[in-house]
N, C-alpha and C positions, 0 to 999 in steps of 0.2 A: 403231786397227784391232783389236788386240786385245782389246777391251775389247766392240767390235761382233763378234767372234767367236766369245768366249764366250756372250755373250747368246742369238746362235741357236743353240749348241749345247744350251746349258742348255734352254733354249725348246722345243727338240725332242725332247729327251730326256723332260722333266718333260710332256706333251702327247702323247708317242706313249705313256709306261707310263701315266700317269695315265688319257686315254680310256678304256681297259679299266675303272676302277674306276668312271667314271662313268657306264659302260654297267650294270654291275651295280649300280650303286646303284639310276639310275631306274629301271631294271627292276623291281627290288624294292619301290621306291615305285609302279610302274603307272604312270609318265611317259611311256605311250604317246603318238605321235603319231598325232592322227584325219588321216584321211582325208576327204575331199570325194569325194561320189561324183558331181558332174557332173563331175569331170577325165578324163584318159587313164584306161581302167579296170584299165591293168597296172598303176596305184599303188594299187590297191585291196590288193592284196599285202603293202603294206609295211606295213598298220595295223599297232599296236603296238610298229613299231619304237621306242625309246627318241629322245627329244628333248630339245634343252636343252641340246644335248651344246658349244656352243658357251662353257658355265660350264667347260670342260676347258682348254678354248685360252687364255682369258681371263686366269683362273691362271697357266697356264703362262708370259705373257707378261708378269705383273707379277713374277713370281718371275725370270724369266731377268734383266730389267730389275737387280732387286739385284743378282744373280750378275754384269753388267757394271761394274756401282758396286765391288763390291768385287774387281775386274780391273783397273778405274784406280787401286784404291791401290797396285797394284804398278807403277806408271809413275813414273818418274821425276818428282818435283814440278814443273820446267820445264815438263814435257808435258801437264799436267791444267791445266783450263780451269777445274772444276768439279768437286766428289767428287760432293758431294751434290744431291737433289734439286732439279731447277730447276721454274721457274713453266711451262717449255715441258713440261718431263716430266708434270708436273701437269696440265697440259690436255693433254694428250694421251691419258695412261691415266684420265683423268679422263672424258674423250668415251667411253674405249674400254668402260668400265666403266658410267657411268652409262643409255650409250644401250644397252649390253647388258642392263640392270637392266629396259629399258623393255621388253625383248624377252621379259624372263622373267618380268614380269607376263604378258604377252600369252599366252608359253607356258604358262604356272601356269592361266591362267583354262581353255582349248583342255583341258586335262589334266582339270580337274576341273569342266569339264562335260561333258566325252567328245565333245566336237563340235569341229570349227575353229571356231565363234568366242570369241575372244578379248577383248580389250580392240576398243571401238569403233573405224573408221576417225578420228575426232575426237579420242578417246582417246589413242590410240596419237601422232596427230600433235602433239595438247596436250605429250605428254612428252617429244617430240622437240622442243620448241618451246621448253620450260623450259631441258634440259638446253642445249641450242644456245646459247641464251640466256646461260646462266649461266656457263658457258666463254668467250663470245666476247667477254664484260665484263672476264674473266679475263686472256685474250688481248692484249687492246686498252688497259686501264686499270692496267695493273702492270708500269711498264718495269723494266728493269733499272737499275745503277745507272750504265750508261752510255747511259742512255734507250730501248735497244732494247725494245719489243715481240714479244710471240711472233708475233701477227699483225699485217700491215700495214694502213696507212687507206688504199694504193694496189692498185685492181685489178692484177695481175699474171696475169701469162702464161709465161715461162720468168724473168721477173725483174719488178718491178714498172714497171710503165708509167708513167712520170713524172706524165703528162699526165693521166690515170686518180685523183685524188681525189677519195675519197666523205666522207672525215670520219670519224671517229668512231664517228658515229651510221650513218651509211654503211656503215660496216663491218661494223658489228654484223650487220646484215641481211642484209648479203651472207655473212656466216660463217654465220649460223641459216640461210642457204637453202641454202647447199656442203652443211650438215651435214644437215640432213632430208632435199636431192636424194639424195646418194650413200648413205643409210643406207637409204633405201626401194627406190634402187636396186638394191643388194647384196641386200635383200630379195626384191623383184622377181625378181632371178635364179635366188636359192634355189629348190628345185624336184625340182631329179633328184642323184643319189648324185654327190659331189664336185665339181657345176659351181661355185656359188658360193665354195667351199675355196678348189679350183686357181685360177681365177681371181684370187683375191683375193691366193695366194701371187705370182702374177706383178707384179700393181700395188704390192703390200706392198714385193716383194724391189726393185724398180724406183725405190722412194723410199729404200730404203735405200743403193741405188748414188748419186740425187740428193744426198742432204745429206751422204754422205761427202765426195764432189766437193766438194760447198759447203765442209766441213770443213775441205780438205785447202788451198782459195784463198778461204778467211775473214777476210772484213775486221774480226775481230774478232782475230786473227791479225796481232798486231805484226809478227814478221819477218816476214810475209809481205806484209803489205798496204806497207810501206815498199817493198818493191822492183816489187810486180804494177802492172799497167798498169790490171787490172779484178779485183773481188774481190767476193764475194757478202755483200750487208748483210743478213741470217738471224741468227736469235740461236738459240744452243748447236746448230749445226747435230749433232755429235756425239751430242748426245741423240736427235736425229727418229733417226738414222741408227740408234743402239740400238735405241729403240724397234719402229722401221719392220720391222730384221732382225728382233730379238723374236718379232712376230706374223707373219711369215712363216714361221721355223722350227717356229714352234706351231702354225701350219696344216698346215704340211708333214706334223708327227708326226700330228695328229688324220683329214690325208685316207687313213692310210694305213687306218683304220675307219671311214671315210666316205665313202668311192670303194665303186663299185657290184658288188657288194649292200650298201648301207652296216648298219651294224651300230649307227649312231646319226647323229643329223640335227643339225645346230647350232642348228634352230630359230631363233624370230627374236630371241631372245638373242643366237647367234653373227651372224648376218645386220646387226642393227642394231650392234651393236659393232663389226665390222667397217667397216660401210660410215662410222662417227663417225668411226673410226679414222682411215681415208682421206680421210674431208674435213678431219679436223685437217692432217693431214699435209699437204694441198695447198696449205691458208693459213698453215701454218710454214714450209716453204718457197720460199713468195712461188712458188707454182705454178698457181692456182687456174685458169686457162683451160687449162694443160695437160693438168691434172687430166680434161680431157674426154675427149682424145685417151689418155691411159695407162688410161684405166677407161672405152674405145671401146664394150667390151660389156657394160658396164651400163646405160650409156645407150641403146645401140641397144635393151636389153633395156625400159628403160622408157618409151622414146618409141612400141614398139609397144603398150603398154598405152593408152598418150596415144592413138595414131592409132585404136586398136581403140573407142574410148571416143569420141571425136569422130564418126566416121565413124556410129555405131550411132547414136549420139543424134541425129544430123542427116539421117541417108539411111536409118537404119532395117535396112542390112547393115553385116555385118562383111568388115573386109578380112582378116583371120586365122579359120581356124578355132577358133585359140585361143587367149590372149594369157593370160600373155607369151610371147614369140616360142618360147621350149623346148616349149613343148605346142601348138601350129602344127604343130611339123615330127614331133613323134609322134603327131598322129593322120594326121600325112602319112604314116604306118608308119615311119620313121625311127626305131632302135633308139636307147636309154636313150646306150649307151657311145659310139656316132655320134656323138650327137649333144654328148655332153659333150665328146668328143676335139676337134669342129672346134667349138666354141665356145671353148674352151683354144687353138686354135689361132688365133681371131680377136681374143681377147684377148690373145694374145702378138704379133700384127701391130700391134694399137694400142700395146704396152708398146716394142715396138719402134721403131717412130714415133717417140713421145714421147722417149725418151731420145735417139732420134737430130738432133731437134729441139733438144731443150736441148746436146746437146754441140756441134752447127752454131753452135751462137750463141754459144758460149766460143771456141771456133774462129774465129767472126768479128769479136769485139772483141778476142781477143787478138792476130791477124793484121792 
């Protein structure tokens, strides 16, 4: 615990002073973010705001990451699992980083041609495809030395579903579609000053509560799995849990200059990094159909894209005035902070759910 406590402190700290310096750098580079003028026309306002800023959190989250490494070596050797880095930490900040990499071509191009467009929609997906890709071989093909995998070859849902084998190769695909769903979602959501942030601190902080759990009745956990009835098969659950806190405490520090008026944007640097993040996390913890219900409003966020886009191609109207669903309800007049507060608060109904789901089902096999 201590070790996950330091992480988001350091995380928070390095992330709320750090922001400030990456406001004033982009600035000084003209790292404005353009504006679309078919959108709501009160974001017309925000041109030049400083973007990218999601290179703030990012950092933050691999440096707290050490700062937790060297908090286990003040544990007692019995207590430590692991000092150093594992294959699960490595695909983790691995997703977190490279899908934010993808984000900051996306944002670099947007910047220096003074327009939103970026990297292609094919573009953008091709690099989501590689990167997905290239972790989920990581994942799946470098067990431990007690055969554990970061990711499993069984779909899972609060644990893996026995009956649910995909294979290998199965898996691989299902991890490249978690990881381009939830990163385009997080995307998707981005939009208005702090929605995607807050949000993402809820789901973030919420897997950090999961793989502690996992941690604390880990069958990787001699005295413990000799006496449990039931024990979670997760490898270095301890790490997601670092991690997990990590980048919630570095969202926390960055929303406090990115809640509205925000003073910089995460761009889809922060956006896709975040959302990697969350799909690693969902298939390290043998969570991947939870994963729906804890991150309810990114989904809902991107399924109105999906309906807005079906509907028009096929009937020629749209069922939203504007998709995704955050600019529907402002040009429904719906203010900017409204509508961030009750989407925070529809994402904190689906985090709640979720965890109350998985803890019912520890409850139930251990009862």
């Amino acid at each position: 615990m201590r070790a996950v406590i330091v992480a988001i402190a350091v995380a928070f700290i390095v992330s709320l002073l750090g922001t400030p310096v990456a406001i004033k750098v982009f600035r000084a580079l003209k790292a404005g973010q353009p504006i679309r003028t078919i959108g709501p026309q009160t974001h017309l306002g925000k041109k030049g705001t400083p973007t990218m800023g999601g290179v703030a959190f990012i950092i933050a989250t691999v440096v707290a990451y050490v700062a937790g490494h060297l908090a286990l070596t003040t544990l007692p050797e019995q207590q430590i699992a692991q000092v150093g880095p594992t294959m699960t930490a490595l695909v983790l900040l691995g997703l977190f980083v490279f899908c934010g990499a993808v984000g900051f071509l996306d944002d670099f191009l947007k910047v220096r041609r003074r327009n939103s467009n970026g990297l292609s929609a094919k573009g953008k997906l091709f690099g989501q495809l590689v990167v997905g890709t290239g972790f989920a071989v990581a994942a799946l093909y470098f067990p431990s030395t007690n055969g554990q995998t970061v990711a499993s070859e069984n779909i899972s849902f609060i644990r893996d579903i026995s009956w649910l084998d995909v294979g290998k190769v199965g898996s691989v695909l299902v991890f490249v579609f978690v990881i381009m769903s939830m990163s385009n979602g997080v995307n998707l959501t981005d939009g208005l000053d702090g929605l995607a942030t807050g949000a993402s601190i809820l789901v973030l902080g919420s897997y950090s509560v999961i793989a502690f759990w996992q941690y604390r009745h880990w069958c990787g956990d001699t005295n413990y799995a000799r006496t449990a009835e039931y024990c979670y098969q997760v490898r270095d659950p301890l790490e997601i849990a670092l991690i997990a806190g990590a980048a919630a405490g570095a969202c926390v520090g960055f929303l406090w200059w990115n809640t509205s008026p925000a003073r910089i944007f995460m761009g889809d640097t922060g956006a896709l990094g975040l959302g990697g993040l969350i799909g690693g996390l969902a298939m390290a913890t043998r969570t991947t159909l939870l994963a729906v219900i804890l991150g309810g409003l990114f989904v809902i966020i991107t399924m109105s894209v999906v309906i807005q886009i079906i509907s028009f191609k096929t009937t020629g109207k749209r069922v939203f005035r504007m998709s995704p669903l955050q600019h529907h309800f402002e040009l429904a007049g719906w203010s900017e902070v409204n509508i961030v507060v009750r989407f925070w608060i529809v994402a904190g109904i689906g985090v709640a759910i979720g965890l109350g789901l998985f803890y019912s089902d520890f409850l139930a096999v251990m009862g």
